[in-house]
C-alpha positions as CSV (number, residue, x, y, z in Angstrom):
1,X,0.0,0.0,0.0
2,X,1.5,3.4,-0.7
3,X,2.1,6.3,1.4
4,X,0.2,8.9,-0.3
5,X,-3.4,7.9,-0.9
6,X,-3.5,11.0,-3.6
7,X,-1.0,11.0,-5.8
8,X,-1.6,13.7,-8.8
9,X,1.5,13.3,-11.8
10,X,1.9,16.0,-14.3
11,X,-1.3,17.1,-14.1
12,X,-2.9,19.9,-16.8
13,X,-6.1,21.3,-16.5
14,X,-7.9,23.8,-19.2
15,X,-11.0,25.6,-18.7
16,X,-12.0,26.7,-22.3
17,X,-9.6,28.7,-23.8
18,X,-7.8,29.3,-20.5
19,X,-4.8,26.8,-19.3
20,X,-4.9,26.8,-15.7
21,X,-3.0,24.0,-14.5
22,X,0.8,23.7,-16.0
23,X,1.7,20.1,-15.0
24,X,0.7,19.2,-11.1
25,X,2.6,17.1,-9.4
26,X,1.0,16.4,-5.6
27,X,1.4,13.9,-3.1
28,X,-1.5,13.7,0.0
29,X,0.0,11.3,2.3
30,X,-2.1,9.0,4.3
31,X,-3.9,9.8,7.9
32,X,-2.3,13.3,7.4
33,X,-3.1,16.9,6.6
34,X,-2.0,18.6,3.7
35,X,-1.9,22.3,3.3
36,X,-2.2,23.5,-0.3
37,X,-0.9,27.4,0.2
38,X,-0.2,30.3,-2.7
39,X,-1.3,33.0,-4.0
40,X,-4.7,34.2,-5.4
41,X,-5.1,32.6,-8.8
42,X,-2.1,30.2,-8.1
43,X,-4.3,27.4,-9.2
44,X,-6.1,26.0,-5.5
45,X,-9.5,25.5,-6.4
46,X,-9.3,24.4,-9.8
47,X,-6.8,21.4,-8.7
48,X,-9.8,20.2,-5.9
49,X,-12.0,20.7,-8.6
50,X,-9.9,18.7,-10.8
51,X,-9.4,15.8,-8.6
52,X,-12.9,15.8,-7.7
53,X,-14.1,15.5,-12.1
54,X,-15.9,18.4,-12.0
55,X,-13.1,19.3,-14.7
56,X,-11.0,17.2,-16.3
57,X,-7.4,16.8,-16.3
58,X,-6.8,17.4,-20.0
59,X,-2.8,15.8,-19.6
60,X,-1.5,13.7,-16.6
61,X,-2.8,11.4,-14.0
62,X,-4.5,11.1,-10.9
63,X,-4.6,8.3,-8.6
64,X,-6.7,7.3,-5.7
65,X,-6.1,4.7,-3.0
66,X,-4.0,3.0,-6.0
67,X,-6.7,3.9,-8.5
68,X,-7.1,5.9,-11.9
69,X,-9.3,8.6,-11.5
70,X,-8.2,11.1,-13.9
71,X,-11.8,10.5,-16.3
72,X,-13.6,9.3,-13.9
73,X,-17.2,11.4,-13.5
74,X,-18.0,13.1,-10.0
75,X,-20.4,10.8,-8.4
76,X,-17.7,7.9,-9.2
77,X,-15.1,9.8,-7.4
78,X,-17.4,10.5,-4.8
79,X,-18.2,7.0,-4.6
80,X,-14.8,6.3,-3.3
81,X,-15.4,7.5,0.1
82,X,-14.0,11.1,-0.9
83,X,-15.8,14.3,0.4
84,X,-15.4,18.0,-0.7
85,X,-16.5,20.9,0.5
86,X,-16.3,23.7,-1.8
87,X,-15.4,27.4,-1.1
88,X,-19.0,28.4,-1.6
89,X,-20.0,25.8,0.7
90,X,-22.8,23.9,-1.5
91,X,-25.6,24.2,1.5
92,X,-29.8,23.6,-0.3
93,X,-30.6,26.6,1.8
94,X,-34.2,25.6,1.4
95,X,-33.9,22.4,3.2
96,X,-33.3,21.9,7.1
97,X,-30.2,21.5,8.5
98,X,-31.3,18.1,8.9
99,X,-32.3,17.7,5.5
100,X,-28.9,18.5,4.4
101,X,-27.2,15.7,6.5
102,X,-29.3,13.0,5.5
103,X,-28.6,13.8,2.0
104,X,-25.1,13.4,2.6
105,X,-25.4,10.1,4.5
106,X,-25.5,7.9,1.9
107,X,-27.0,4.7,4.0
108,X,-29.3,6.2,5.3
109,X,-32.9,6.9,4.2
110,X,-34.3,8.7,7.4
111,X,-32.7,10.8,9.6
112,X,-33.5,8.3,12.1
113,X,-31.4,6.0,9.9
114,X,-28.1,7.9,10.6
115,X,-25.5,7.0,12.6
116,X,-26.1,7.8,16.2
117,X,-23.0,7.9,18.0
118,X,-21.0,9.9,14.9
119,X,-24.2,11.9,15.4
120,X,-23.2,12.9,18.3
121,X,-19.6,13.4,17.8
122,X,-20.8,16.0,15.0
123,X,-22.7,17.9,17.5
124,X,-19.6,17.9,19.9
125,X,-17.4,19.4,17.1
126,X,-20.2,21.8,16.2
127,X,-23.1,22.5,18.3
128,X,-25.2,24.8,15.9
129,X,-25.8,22.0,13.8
130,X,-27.9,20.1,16.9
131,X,-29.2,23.7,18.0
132,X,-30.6,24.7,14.6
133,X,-31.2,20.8,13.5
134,X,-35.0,21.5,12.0
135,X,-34.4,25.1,10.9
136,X,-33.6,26.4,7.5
137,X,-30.2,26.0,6.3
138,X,-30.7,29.2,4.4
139,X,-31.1,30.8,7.4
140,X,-27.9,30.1,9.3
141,X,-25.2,32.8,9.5
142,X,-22.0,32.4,7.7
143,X,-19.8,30.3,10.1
144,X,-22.9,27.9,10.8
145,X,-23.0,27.4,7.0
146,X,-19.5,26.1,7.1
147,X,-19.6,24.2,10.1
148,X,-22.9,22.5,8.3
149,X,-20.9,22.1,5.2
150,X,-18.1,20.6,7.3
151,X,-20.3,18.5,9.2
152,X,-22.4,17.4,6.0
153,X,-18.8,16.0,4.9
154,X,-18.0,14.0,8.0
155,X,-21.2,12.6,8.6
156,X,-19.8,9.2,7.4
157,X,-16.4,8.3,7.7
158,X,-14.4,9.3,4.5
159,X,-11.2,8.2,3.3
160,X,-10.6,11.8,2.0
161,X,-12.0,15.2,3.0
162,X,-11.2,18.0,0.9
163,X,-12.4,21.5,2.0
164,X,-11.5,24.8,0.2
165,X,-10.7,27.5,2.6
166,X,-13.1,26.4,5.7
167,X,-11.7,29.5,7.8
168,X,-12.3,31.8,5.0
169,X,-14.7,34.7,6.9
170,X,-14.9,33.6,10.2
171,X,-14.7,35.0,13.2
172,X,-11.7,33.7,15.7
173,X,-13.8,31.8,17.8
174,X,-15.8,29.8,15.4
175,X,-11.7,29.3,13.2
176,X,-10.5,27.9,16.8
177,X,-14.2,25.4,17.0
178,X,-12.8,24.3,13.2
179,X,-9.0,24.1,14.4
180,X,-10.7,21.6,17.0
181,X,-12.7,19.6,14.8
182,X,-9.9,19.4,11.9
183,X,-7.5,18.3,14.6
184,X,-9.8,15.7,15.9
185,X,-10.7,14.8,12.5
186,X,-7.0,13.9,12.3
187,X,-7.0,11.5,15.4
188,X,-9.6,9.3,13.4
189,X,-6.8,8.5,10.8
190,X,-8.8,10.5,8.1
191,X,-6.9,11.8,5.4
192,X,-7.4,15.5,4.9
193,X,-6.7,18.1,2.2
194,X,-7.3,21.6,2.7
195,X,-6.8,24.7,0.8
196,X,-6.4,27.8,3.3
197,X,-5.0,31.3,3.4
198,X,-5.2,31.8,7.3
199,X,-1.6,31.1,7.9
200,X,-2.2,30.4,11.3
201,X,-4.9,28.0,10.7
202,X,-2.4,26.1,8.8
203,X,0.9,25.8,11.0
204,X,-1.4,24.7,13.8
205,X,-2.9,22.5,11.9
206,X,-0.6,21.3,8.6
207,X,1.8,17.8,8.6
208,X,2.7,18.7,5.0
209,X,2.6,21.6,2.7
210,X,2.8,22.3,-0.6
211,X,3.0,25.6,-2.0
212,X,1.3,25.9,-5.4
213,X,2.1,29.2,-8.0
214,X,1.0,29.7,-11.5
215,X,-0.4,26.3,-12.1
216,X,2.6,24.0,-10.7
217,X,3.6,22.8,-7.1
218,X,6.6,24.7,-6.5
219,X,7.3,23.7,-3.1
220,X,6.2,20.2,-1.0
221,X,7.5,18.8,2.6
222,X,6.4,19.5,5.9
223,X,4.7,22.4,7.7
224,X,7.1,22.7,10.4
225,X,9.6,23.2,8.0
226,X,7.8,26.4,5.9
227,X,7.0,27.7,9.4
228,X,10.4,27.9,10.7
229,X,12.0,29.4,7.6
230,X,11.6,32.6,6.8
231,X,13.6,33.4,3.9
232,X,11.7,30.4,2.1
233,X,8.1,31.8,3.4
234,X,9.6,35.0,1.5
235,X,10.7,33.5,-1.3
236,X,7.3,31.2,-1.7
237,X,4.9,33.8,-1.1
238,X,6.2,37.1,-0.7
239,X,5.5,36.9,3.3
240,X,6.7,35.9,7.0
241,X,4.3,33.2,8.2
């Protein structure tokens, strides 16, 4: 079994008449979290997106738990115990909080159906989504959305979560509430991939980095080592971290 349970090779990616991806080479290593850092319109999303088929690679390869996904369709990928979370957070704001979860549990045909324990865990890690379980997702305020989104992912195990910037407008308190659940996300061996621009979301949070800038990975290894060099934070992204 390898390592890295996400191994994208040479990847390319082109949306229309646009080339946005310029050969992606990225390895997510097992039971650990991977950063993906850079600068806006470095290439972030579109790589999730990639790996998740909602665009396809147009050169390269990307492999899954020692699988070929690169033209594999969404719900396939999905299929494969992966969950994503995009940066507009996907919540049916016309349906109930609850709503939303049982969509995302995949056994489960009533919400009495879901798993009861993990249930509870979710409410643990985020208590809005038991306090506001029959009301309107629509209705939630902008960190409750993400902690739904978050919690929508998680509410079966998953070999893979990938969330695109989960700390992007919060406020402190509710980023610490996600520091805590990503952290104890990370005790249950789940293997997590976020994309993130809080920096100090990331070094309390990151095993490995890598740092992505006009379509290519142009830095990989470990958090601890990006944190405690500054001329290379300088040099990667034009900042002291």
């Amino acid at each position: 079994m390898s390592q890295h349970l996400l191994e994208l090779s040479g990847v390319h990616t082109h949306i229309g008449a646009y080339h946005i991806l310029h050969g992606v080479d990225l390895t997510v290593p097992r039971g650990q979290l991977t950063i993906l850092l850079g600068r806006n319109g470095a290439g972030k999303t579109t790589t999730l997106r990639t790996i998740m088929g909602l665009w396809h690679a147009s050169q390269g390869s990307i492999n899954f738990d020692g699988k070929n996904i690169t033209a594999a369709e969404t719900p396939a990928i999905a299929g494969l115990d992966i969950a994503y979370v995009p940066e507009n957070m996907g919540i049916f704001s016309d349906l109930t909080v609850k709503e939303n979860m049982l969509l995302a549990a995949r056994s489960a045909k009533r919400a009495q159906q879901m798993d009861t324990k993990r249930l509870e865990w979710i409410f643990l890690l985020f208590p809005a989504v038991e306090k506001f379980w029959n009301h309107p997702a629509g209705k939630l305020s902008g960190g409750q959305k993400q902690m739904l989104a978050v919690a929508r992912a998680i509410v079966e195990p998953r070999k893979l979560l990938i969330v695109d910037e989960p700390s992007k407008g919060l406020a402190p308190a509710i980023i610490n509430n996600m520091i805590d659940a990503f952290g104890q996300l990370k005790q249950t061996g789940t293997t997590i991939l976020l994309v993130e621009q809080n920096i100090s979301f990331a070094k309390r949070l990151g095993d490995h980095v890598a740092v992505m800038d006009n379509g290519r990975v142009v830095h990989a290894g470990s958090m601890k080592e990006l944190a405690d060099n500054e001329d290379l934070q300088h040099s990667l992204l034009g900042l002291a971290i």
